[in-house]
C-alpha positions as a Markdown table, in Angstrom:
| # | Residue | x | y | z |
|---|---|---|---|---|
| 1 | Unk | 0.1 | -8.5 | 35.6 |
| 2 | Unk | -1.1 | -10.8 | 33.1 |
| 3 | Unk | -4.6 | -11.9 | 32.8 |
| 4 | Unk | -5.4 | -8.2 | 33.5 |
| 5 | Unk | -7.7 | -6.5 | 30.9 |
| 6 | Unk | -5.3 | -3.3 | 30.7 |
| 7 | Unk | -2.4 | -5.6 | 29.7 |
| 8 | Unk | -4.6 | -7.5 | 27.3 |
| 9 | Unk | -5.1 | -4.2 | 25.8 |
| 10 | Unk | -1.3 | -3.5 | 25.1 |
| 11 | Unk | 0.0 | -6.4 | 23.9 |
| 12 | Unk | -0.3 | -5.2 | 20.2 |
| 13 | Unk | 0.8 | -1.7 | 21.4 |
| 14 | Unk | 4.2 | -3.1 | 23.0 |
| 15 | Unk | 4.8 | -5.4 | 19.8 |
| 16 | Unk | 4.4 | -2.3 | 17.1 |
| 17 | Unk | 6.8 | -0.4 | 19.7 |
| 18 | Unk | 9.4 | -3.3 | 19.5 |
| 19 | Unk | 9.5 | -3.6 | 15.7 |
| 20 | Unk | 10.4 | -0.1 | 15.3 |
| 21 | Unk | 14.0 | -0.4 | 15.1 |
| 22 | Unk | 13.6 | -3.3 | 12.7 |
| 23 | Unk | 12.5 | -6.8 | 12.0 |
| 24 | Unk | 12.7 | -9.1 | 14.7 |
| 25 | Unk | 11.5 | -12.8 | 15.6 |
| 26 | Unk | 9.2 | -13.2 | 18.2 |
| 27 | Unk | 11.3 | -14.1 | 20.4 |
| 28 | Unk | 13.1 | -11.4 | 20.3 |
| 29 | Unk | 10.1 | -9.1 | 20.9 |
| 30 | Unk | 9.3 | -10.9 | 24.1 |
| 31 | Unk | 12.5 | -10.0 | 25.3 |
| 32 | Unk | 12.4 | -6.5 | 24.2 |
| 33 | Unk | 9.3 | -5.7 | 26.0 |
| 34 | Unk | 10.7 | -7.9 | 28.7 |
| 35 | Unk | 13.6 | -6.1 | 29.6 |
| 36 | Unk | 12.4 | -2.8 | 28.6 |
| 37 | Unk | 9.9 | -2.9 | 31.4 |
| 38 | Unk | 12.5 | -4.1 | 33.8 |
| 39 | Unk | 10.5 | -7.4 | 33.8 |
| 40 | Unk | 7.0 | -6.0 | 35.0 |
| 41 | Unk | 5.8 | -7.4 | 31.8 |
| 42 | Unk | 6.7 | -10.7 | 30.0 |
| 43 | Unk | 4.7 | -11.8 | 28.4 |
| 44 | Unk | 3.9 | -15.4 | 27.3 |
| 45 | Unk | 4.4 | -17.5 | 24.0 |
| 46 | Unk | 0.7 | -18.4 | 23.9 |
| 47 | Unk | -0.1 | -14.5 | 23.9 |
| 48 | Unk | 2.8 | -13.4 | 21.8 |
| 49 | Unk | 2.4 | -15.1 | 18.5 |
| 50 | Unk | -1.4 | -15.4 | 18.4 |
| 51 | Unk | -1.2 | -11.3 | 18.9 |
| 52 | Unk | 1.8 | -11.1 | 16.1 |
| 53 | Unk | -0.5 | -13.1 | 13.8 |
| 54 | Unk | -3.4 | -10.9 | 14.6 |
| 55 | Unk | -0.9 | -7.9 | 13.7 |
| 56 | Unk | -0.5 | -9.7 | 10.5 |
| 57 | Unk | -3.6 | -10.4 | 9.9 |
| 58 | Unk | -4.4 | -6.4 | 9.7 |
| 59 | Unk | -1.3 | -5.7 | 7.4 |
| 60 | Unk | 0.5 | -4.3 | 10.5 |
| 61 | Unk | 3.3 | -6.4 | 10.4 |
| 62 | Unk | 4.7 | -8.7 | 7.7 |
| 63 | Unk | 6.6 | -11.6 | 7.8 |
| 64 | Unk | 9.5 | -13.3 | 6.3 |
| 65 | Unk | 11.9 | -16.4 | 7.6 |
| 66 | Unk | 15.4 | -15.2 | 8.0 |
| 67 | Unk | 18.2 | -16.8 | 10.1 |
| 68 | Unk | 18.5 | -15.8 | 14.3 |
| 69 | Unk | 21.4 | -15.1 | 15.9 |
| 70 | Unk | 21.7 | -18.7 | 16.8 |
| 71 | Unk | 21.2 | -20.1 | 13.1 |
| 72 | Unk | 18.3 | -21.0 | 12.9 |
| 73 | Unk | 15.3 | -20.6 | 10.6 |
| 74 | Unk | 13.3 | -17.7 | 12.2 |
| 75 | Unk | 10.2 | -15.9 | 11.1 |
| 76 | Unk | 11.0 | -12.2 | 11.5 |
| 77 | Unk | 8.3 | -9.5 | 11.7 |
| 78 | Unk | 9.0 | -6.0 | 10.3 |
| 79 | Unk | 6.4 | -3.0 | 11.0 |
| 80 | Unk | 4.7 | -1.7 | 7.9 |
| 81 | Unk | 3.5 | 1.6 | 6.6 |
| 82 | Unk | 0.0 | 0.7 | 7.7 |
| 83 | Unk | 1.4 | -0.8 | 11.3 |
| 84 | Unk | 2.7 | 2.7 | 11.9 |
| 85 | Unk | 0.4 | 4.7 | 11.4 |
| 86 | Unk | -1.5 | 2.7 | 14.1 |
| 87 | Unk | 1.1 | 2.2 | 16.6 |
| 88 | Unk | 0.8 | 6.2 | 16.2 |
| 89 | Unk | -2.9 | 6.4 | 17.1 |
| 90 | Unk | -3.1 | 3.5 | 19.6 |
| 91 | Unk | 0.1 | 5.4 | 21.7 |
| 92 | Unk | -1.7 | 8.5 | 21.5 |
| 93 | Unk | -4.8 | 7.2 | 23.0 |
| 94 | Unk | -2.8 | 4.8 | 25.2 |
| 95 | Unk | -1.3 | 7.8 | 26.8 |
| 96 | Unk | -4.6 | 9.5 | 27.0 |
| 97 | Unk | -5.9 | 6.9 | 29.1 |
| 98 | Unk | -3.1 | 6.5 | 31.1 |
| 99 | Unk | -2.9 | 10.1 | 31.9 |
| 100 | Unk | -6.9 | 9.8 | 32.4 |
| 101 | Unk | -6.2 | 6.9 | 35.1 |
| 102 | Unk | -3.6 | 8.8 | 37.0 |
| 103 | Unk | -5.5 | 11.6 | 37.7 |
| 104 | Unk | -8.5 | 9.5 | 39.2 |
| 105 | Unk | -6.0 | 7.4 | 41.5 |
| 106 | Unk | -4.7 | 10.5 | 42.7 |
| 107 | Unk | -7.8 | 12.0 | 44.0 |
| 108 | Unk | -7.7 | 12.1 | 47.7 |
C-alpha cells in the first residue's frame, strides 16, 4: 500500500490518531499504526518524521526530548489543541470518503 495516493493522504490522519492517548516518539507512532492495522500499513521512517515535522510545522503537534523506554534521548510529540481540532475534521471527512468509495465499489 504505500506509494498509493490514498495512503499519502492519511499519514497525518493516522499520526494525530496515535498521539491521542499521549506523547510519543516517532517510533512509537510507527508502531502504533503498525500494529493497529494488523500490519496493512507501516509505514516508513522517510515518510514518518518528514510528515511529524509537517504536523509541527502547522502547531498540530509539539515537541519536546524526553527519555524512551530504552533510555535514550527521544523527541516525543504530544497532540495540541489546534491538532485536535483537525484530527476531528480530517476523520470526519476521511470517513465521508471512505463511505463514498464503498458504495461505488459495490455497484454491480
Amino acid at each position: 500500500m504505500p506509494g498509493s495516493d490514498v495512503f499519502t493522504g492519511t499519514i497525518d490522519l493516522l499520526i494525530l490518531k496515535a498521539l491521542t492517548w499521549g506523547p510519543r516518539h516517532g517510533y512509537a507512532v510507527g508502531r502504533w499504526i503498525r500494529e493497529t492495522t494488523e500490519d496493512a500499513l507501516v509505514i516508513q521512517e522517510g515518510a514518518l518524521y518528514p510528515a511529524l515535522h509537517r504536523l509541527e510545522r502547522k502547531e498540530f503537534v509539539s515537541e519536546q526530548w524526553g527519555e524512551s523506554e530504552t533510555g535514550r534521548q527521544a523527541k516525543y510529540y504530544t497532540l495540541t489543541a489546534r491538532g485536535r481540532a483537525q484530527l476531528r475534521r480530517e476523520a470526519s471527512r476521511f470517513e465521508s470518503y471512505a463511505t463514498a468509495v464503498a458504495r461505488a465499489l459495490a455497484v454491480t
